[in-house]
C-alpha positions as CSV (number, residue, x, y, z in Angstrom):
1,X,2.0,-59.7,-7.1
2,X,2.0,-63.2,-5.0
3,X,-1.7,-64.0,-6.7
4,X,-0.6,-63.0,-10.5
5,X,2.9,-65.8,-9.5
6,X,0.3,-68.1,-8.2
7,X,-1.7,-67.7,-11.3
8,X,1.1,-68.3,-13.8
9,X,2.6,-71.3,-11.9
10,X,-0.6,-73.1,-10.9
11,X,-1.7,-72.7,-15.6
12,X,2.0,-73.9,-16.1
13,X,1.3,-77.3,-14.2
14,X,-2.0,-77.9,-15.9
15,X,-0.6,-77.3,-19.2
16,X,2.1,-79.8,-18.1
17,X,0.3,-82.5,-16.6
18,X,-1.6,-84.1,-20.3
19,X,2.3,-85.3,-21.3
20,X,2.6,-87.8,-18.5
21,X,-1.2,-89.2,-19.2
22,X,0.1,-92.2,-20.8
23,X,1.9,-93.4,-17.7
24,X,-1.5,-93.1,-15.5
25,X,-4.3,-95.3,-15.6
26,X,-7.6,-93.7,-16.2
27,X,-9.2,-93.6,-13.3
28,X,-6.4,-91.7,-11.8
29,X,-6.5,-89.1,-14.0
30,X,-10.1,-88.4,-13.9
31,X,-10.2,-87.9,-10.3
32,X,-7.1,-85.3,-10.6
33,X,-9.3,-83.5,-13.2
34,X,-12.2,-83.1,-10.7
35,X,-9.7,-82.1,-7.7
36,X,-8.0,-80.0,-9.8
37,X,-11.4,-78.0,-11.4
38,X,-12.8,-77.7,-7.5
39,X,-9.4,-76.2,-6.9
40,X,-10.0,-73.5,-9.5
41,X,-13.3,-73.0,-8.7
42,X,-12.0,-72.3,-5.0
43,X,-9.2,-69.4,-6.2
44,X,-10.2,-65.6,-6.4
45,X,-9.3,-64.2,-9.3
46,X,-7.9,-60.3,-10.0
47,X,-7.2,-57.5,-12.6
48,X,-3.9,-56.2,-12.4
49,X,-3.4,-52.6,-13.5
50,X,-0.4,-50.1,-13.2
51,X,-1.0,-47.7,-10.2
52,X,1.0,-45.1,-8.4
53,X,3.0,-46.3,-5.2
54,X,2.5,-43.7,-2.7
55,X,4.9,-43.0,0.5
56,X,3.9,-41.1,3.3
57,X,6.4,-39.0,5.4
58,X,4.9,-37.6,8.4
59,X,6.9,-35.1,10.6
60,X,5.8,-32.7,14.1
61,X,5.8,-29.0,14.0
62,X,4.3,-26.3,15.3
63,X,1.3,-24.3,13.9
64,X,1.9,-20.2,13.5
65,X,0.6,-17.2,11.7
66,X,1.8,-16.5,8.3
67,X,2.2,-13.0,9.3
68,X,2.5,-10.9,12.2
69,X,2.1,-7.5,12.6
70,X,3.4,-5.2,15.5
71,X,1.5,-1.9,15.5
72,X,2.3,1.9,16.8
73,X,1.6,5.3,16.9
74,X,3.7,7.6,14.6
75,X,3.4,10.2,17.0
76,X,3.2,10.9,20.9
77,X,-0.1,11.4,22.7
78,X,-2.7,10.0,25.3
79,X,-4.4,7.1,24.5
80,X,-8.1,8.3,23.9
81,X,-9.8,5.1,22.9
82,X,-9.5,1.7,22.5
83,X,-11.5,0.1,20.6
84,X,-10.4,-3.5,20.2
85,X,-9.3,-6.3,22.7
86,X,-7.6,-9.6,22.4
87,X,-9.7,-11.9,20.3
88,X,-11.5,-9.5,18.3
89,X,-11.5,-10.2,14.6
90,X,-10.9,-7.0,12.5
91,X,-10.8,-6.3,8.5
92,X,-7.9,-3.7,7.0
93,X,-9.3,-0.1,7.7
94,X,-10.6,-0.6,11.1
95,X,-9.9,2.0,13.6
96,X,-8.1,0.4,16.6
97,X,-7.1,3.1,19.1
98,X,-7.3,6.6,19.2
99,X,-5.2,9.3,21.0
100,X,-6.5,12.8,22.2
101,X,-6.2,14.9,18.5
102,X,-7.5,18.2,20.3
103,X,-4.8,19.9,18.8
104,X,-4.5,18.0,15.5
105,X,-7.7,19.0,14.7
106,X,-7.8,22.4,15.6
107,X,-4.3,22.7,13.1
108,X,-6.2,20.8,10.3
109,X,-9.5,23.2,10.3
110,X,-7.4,26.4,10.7
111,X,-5.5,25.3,7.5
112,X,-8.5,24.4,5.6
113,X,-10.0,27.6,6.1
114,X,-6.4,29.4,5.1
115,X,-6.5,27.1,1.8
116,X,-9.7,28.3,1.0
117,X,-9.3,32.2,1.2
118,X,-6.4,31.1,-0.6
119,X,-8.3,29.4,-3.6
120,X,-10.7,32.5,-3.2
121,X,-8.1,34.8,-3.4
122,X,-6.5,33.5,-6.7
123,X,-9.9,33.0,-8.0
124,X,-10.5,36.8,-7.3
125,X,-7.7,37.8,-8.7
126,X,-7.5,35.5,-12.3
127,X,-11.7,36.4,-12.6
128,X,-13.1,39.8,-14.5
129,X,-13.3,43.1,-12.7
130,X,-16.2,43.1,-10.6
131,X,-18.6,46.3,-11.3
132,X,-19.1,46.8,-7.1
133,X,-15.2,46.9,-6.7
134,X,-14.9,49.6,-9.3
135,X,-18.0,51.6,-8.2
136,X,-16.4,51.4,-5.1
137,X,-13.3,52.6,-5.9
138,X,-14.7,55.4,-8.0
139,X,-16.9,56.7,-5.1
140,X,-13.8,56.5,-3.1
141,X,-11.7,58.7,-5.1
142,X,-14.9,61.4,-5.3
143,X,-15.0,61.3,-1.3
144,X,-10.7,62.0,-1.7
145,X,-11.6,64.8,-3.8
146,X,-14.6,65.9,-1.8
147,X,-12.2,66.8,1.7
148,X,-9.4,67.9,-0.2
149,X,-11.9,70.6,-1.3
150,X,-13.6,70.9,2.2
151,X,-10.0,71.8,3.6
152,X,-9.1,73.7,1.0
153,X,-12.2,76.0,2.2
154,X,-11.8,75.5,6.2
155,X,-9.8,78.6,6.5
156,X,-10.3,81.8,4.4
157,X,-7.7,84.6,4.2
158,X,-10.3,86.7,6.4
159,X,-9.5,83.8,9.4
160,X,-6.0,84.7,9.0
161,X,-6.3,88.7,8.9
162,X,-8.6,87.9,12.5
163,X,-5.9,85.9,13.8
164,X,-3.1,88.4,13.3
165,X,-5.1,91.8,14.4
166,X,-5.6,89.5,17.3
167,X,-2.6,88.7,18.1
168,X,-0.9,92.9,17.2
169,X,-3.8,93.9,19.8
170,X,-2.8,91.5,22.7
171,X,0.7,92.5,21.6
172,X,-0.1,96.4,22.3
173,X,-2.1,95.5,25.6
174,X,1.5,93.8,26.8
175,X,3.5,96.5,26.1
176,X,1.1,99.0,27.8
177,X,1.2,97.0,31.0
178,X,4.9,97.0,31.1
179,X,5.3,100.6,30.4
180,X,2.7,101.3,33.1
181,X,4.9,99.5,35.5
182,X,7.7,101.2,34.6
183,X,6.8,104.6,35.1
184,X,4.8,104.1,38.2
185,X,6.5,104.8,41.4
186,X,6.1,105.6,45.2
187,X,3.3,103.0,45.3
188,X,1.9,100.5,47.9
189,X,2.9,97.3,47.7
190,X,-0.2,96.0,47.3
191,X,-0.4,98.4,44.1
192,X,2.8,97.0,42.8
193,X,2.0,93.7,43.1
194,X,-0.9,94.6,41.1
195,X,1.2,95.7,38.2
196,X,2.9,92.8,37.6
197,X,0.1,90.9,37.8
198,X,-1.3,92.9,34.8
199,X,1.7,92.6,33.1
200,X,2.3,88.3,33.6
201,X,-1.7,88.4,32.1
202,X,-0.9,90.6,29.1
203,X,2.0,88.6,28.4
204,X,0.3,85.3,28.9
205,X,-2.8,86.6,26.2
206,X,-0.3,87.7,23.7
207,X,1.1,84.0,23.3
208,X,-2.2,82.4,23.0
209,X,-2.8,84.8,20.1
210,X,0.2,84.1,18.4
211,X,-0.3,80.1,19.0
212,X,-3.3,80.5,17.5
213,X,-2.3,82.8,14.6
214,X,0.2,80.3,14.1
215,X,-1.8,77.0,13.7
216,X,-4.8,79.2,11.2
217,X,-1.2,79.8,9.1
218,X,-0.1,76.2,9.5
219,X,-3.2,74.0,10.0
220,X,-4.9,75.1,6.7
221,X,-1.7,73.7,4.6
222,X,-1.7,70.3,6.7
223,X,-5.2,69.6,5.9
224,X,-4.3,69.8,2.2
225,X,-1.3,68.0,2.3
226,X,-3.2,64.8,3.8
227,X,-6.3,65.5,1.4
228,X,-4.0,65.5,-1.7
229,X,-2.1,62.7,-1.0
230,X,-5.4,60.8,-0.4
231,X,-6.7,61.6,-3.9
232,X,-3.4,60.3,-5.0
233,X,-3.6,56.7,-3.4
234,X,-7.2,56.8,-4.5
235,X,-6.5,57.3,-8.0
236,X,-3.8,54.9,-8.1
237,X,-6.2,51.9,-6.9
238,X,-8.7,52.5,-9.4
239,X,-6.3,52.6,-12.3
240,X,-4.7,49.1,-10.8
241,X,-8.4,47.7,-10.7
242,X,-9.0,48.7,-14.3
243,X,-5.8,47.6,-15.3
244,X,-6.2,43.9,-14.0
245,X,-3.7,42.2,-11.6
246,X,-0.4,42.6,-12.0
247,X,2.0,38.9,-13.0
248,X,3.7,39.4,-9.9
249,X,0.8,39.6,-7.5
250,X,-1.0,36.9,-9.6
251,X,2.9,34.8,-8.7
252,X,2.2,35.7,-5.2
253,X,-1.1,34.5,-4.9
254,X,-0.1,31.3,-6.4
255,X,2.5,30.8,-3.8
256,X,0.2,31.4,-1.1
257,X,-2.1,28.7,-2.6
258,X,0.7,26.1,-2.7
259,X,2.2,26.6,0.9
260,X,-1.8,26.6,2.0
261,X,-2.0,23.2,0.3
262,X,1.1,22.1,1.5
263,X,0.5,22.7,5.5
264,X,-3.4,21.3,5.1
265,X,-1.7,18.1,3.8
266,X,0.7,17.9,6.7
267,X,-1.9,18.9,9.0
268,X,-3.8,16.4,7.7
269,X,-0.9,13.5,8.2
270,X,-0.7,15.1,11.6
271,X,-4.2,13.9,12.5
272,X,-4.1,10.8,10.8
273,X,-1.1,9.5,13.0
274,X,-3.1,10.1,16.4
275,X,-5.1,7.2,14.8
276,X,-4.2,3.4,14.2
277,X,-5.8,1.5,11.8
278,X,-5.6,-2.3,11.1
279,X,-3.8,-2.7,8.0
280,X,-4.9,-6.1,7.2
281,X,-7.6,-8.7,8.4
282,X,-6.6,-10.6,11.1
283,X,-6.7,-11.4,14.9
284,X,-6.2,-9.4,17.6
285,X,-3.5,-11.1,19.7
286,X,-1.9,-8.3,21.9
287,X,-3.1,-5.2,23.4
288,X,-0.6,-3.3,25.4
289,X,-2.4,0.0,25.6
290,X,-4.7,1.4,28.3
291,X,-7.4,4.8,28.2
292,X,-5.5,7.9,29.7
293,X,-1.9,6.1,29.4
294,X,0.8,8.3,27.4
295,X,1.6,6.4,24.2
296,X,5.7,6.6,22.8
297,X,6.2,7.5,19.6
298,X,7.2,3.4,17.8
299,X,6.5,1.4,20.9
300,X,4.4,-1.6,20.5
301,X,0.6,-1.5,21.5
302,X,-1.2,-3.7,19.6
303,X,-0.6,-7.1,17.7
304,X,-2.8,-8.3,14.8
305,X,-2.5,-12.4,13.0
306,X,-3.2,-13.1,9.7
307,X,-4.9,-16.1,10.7
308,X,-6.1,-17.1,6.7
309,X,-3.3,-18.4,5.9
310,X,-1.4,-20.5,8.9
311,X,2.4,-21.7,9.0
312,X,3.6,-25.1,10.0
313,X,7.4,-25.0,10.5
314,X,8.4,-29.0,10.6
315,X,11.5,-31.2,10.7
316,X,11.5,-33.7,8.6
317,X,13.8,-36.7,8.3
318,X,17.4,-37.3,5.8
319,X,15.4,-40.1,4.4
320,X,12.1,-38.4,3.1
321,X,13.5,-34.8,2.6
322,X,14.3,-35.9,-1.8
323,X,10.5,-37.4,-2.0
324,X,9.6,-33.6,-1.2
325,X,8.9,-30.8,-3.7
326,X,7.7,-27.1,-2.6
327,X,4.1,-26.7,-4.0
328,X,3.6,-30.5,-3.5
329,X,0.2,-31.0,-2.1
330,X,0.0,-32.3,2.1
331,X,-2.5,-32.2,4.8
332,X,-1.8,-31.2,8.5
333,X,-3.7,-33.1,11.0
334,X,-3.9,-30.7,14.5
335,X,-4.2,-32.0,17.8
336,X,-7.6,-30.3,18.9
337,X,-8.9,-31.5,15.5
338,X,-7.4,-35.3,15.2
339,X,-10.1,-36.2,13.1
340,X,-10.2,-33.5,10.4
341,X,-6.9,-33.8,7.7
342,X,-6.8,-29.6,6.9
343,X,-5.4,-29.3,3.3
344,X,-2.1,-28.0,2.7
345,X,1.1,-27.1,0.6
346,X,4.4,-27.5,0.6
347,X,5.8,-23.6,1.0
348,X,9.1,-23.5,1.5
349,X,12.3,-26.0,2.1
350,X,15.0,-24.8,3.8
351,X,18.8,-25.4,2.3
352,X,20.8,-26.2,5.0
353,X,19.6,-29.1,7.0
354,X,19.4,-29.3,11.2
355,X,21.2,-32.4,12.8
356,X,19.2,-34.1,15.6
């Protein structure tokens, strides 16, 4: 601005200087000419254009992560592995520590084998008859039939008629013994103790006859009691498998699928917790967990920055705070890097000021 005023006063006095010519002598004026016209020659001469005035308002802060995460276990548990240490850059996904899942996994295969006889089992049931299964149950209702007819023939009439004559003659042999103790007198001792002896025998053969006429009676009907009853249950499963499941068992089944489904999935969540995974890229800054050392349930062990994107928190002064916009464009000049200028922007500005 000082050149463009020198310019306009310095043409105004040569415009102004040709009106006093007649009060000068000519020589004068001549020499003014050439001291003036070396003057000129000696000025530098400018464009002036309109340009933006720019203000700079610097302020000191201090450099932080835009995000900090504080990671723990979900559930209880020795630490089995660690796999990361302070430093270590990870990406979202990475496994970070592990704690001993013995029993996790043992849960998790034992209910995915139960949610697969479960799918089997529904599938068996909702598919056609297989031809085995009925053949099956055919030949077992023939086998049913088969002993009811072999027990039907294990004891004839003619066992039973054996059995009783058997038993009427050890009855006679008893009561001959005790009437030939009765009427025998003036005897030795010897020859009495004989007697009775004779008589405890006979007595003892005529029960085992009657135990066994009893269970030739007996045994014969028990035989075909059980026999019958197993051509019954026989019968009654091959008209079920001919006649398809029933809506109730097929409701049943269905069930079973949905509460096998249902403990996989928590078995599953169960395993997943006795493992921590990094849920975004970042920097590990903390790592409070050792091999063999029991891990709380929520406590703290490991601490990952996002260091993309960094945080400068800053005061800066009454005076500049209006010339400030969020989403203005700055720079951020760091101390271990004085000569780089990292780019920036304006994130945030608080409301309520801090007085210093």
């Amino acid at each position: 601005m000082s050149v463009i005023r020198s310019l306009v006063v310095l043409l105004v006095l040569v415009i102004v200087i040709p009106l006093g010519a007649s009060f000068l002598r000519a020589g004068q004026t001549a020499r003014q000419e050439v001291t003036e016209q070396k003057r000129l020659q000696n000025l530098a001469r400018y464009t002036v254009t309109l340009g933006d005035v720019q203000h700079t308002a610097s302020a000191l802060g201090t450099v932080k992560a835009d995000s900090v995460v504080d990671l723990a276990f979900e559930t209880s548990g020795q630490a089995a592995e660690v796999l990361v240490k302070t430093g270590d850059y990870v990406r979202a996904g990475d496994v970070m520590a592990r704690l001993d899942s013995e029993t996790q996994k043992i849960n998790y295969d034992q209910a995915k084998l139960a949610l697969e006889k479960a799918n089997n089992a529904l599938a068996d049931l909702l598919g056609p008859v297989d031809e085995n299964d009925i053949k099956v149950a055919k030949a077992n209702l023939v086998s049913a039939q088969g002993a009811y007819s072999s027990a039907a023939n294990t004891t004839s009439d003619a066992d039973v008629s054996q059995a009783q004559l058997r038993y009427d003659q050890a009855q006679q042999a008893f009561a001959a013994a005790q009437h030939k103790r009765q009427v025998s007198s003036g005897l030795e001792t010897d020859q009495y103790t004989l007697l009775d002896a004779q008589v405890g025998a006979a007595s003892f053969n005529a029960e085992i006859a009657r135990l066994q006429l009893d269970q030739v009676k007996t045994g014969n009907t028990g035989s075909l009691t059980q026999a019958g009853a197993q051509i019954a249950l026989r019968q009654k499963q091959l008209d079920q498998l001919m006649a398809g499941p029933q809506k109730a068992t097929i409701t049943n089944a269905q069930i079973g699928l949905q509460q096998a489904e249902s403990q996989l999935r928590d078995a599953e969540i169960a395993l997943n917790r006795t493992t921590l995974v990094a849920p975004i890229d970042g920097v590990i800054t903390s790592v409070d967990v050792e091999i063999g050392q029991p891990v709380l349930v929520g406590k703290s062990v490991i601490q990952i920055s996002n260091v993309n994107a960094l945080e400068l928190i800053a005061q800066v002064d009454e005076e500049d705070i209006n010339l400030i916009k969020a989403d203005m464009p700055t720079y951020v000049q760091l101390d271990a890097l004085p000569d780089d200028q990292l780019p920036a922007a304006v994130k945030q500005i608080e409301i309520m000021g801090t007085e210093v």
